[in-house]
C-alpha angles and dihedrals in degrees: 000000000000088000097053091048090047086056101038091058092049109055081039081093113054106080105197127075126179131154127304087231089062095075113023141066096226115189131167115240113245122287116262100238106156085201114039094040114100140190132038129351107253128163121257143188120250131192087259089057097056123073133168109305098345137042128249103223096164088098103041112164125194128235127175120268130180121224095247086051090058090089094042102045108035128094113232130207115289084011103150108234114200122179109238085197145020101040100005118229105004099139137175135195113245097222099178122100088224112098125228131186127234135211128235087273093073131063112218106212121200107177108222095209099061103256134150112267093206085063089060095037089062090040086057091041087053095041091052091048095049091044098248099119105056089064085080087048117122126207135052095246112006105050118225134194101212123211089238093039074054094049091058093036095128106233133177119254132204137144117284092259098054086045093054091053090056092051097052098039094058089046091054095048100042089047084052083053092052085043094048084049087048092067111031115131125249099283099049086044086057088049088048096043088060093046086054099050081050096053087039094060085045091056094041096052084051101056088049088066093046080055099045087056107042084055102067108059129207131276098258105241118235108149114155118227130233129226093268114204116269091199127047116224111187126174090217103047088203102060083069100039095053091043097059102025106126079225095063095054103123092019158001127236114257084232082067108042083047090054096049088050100051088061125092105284091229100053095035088056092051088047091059102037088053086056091047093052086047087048087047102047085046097060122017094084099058093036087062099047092034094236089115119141113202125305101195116192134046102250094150097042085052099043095053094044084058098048098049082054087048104048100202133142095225083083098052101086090049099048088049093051091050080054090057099057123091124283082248088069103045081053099045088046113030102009113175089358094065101099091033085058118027109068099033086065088038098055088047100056095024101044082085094045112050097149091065088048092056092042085060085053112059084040100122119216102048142130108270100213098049080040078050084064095063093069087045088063092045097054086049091065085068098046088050097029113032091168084067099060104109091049101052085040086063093049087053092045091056082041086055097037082055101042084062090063099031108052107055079064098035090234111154090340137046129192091269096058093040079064097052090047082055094056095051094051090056094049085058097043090232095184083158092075097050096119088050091055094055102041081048087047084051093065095063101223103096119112105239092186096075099049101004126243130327095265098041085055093054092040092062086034087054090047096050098237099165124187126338102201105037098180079062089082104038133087102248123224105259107211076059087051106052092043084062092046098053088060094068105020115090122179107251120254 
């Protein structure tokens, strides 16, 4: 609590707040592939080495590297390092002239304005102590820091002097405070003592999830693109034309929604799903090899939001195809809004088509979290359509007899998406698959940190807990929608 109250005080002064992304150059570290990186072993930092303020180094693993990568991928002196996952945001300043390199997990932030990277290191540890920061967190279960959630992250500015007298004024008080707990009598040491062992089981409790976490790897991804289409055809020109339109980034005008509604379902959907798989062909390239020029509308954010309003299967095969893409491009794409987006419009093309859901499903080589969205739609069908239960219960009892077989080897699932699975069982309360989620839990390689263990899930299922976010589950309105969309998405400069 004293350090709070040391750095409260502190960025109390500083009056002016803007967007992280204002004022730093934020990119993700290279992705760890034994078999597609190439060049010579070097060591890297990964979310386990760094903790709050300093860097563990005592576990320091190697990954190839080429020459011409060297720039993109190392970490320089007073570079700012922030965990995307694990703990998001705990950060630390990497003050050695040596450089290191960093995988995809970490965000190295250079600030563009000259500022001292420690005075936003202990902005990010306050903000993460008060509760300010995981508003900008991403997932359901595993929590992310985005590098666009980073970029709107609110952050006090002020020049670098004023900055360096805030650094050094909560170091010297905090080291006081060190120096004040150094010296207490018996009493207060025994105090102390028990606070100790009480911060001791917390951290240690944390570090078990880190654990829990770092020890169920991802799903290697390994999808195989298709020829995506280089010119749009469209029956209805301005569908296209309002999709993609610069104007229309946070928002489209009620005339046009009203306009694309009014059309045949059918051929509105089509419409739509022929402009996604054209989005699609013109940037996933360079959004995987982060070459990418601006893509400047929100063709894929407003396609989904209509097709999830039009319930038709014409847009089935687009919004699947979207799902098999990278977790970059859903970022790059959808950011905060992907689960928001993804399985409602999902649910409302794919209820009718179950066979083609399940077919995604077993599809080995995907992202775990967009493949984490097609449960979410499933368990959608028995929030909207009770009368349906048994039959979706039985799609999630073949999911669960697969998942036995299938995770020991990360084939179609991972432990991360064994956890999501796990959540939507408890929101619909599926106590006729109790069996299934023990014999999954056998296997150790679920993610308990995303629904708990085996016996705290059928615990809430036996409850009947339900769901704790119903809206979750249900098909906004989108006038609604939009109106909450336009109050945090601003058209890129």
């Amino acid at each position: 609590m004293y350090w709070q109250a040391v750095l409260k005080e502190a960025f109390e002064k500083v009056k002016v707040h803007i967007p992280f992304g204002k004022i730093i150059d934020a990119r993700l570290g290279k992705m760890l592939d034994k078999e597609k990186n190439t060049g010579n072993y070097r060591k890297y930092l990964r979310n386990i080495n760094v903790r709050w303020f300093s860097f563990d180094l005592s576990d320091l693993l190697e990954m190839r590297i080429e020459d011409d990568e060297i720039e993109k991928y190392s970490v320089s002196h007073n570079d700012l390092i922030i965990c995307e996952g694990g703990e998001p945001g705990r950060c630390a300043v990497w003050d050695k002239h040596d450089s290191i390199f960093y995988q995809k997990a970490l965000h190295r932030v250079r600030f563009l304005d000259n500022s001292n990277p420690k005075f936003y290191m202990y902005y990010l540890w306050f903000s993460a102590q008060t509760g300010q920061l995981c508003r900008y967190f991403t997932g359901t279960g595993i929590k992310h820091l985005t590098g666009q959630s980073l970029s709107k992250v609110v952050v006090p500015k002020t020049d670098r002097p004023t900055q360096d007298s805030i650094v050094a004024e909560i170091e010297s008080r905090l080291s006081v405070c060190d120096s004040i707990e150094n010296t207490v009598d018996t009493a207060l040491q025994q105090a102390e003592a028990l606070q100790q062992s009480i911060l001791k089981k917390a951290f240690e409790g944390m570090s078990k999830w880190q654990e829990e976490s770092d020890r169920h790897p991802d799903e290697k991804y390994t999808y195989q693109y298709h020829d995506y289409p280089q010119t749009l055809s469209v029956k209805n020109q301005f569908i296209a034309d309002e999709l993609l339109s610069p104007d229309n980034y946070s928002c489209l005008p009620h005339e046009v929604i009203d306009r694309i509604l009014a059309l045949p379902k059918d051929e509105a959907a089509q419409d739509i799903s022929n402009v996604m798989l054209y989005s699609i062909g013109k940037t996933y390239k360079g959004i995987n090899d982060d070459t990418i020029e601006s893509w400047n509308n929100s063709a894929i954010m407003h396609s989904l939001i209509l097709l999830a309003q039009l319930q038709s299967d014409k847009g089935l095969d687009a919004v699947l195809e979207i799902m098999r893409q990278t977790d970059e491009f859903a970022d790059y794409h959808l950011g905060d809004l992907t689960p928001e987006l993804l399985h409602p419009a999902l649910y409302a093309c794919g209820k009718d088509n179950i066979t083609a859901i399940e077919a995604y499903l077993s599809q080995a080589g995907l992202d775990s979290y967009l493949r984490s969205q097609a449960p979410d739609a499933l368990a959608m069908i028995i929030f909207n359509q009770p009368e349906r239960r048994g039959e979706i219960i039985e799609v999630f009892r073949r999911l669960l007899n697969n998942m036995v077989s299938n995770l020991p080897v990360q084939r179609a699932c991972d432990g991360t998406f064994a956890g999501f699975v796990m959540s939507n069982l408890m929101d619909i309360d599926a106590k006729e698959l109790i069996p299934e989620i023990k014999a999954t839990f056998a296997t150790d390689c679920v993610n308990k940190t995303i629904a708990g263990d085996c016996k705290n899930v059928i615990k809430d299922i036996e409850l009947g807990r339900g769901a704790i976010h119903n809206d979750k589950y249900q098909i906004p309105d989108i006038y609604e929608q939009y109106e909450s969309l336009k109050k945090f998405i601003t058209k890129p400069e």
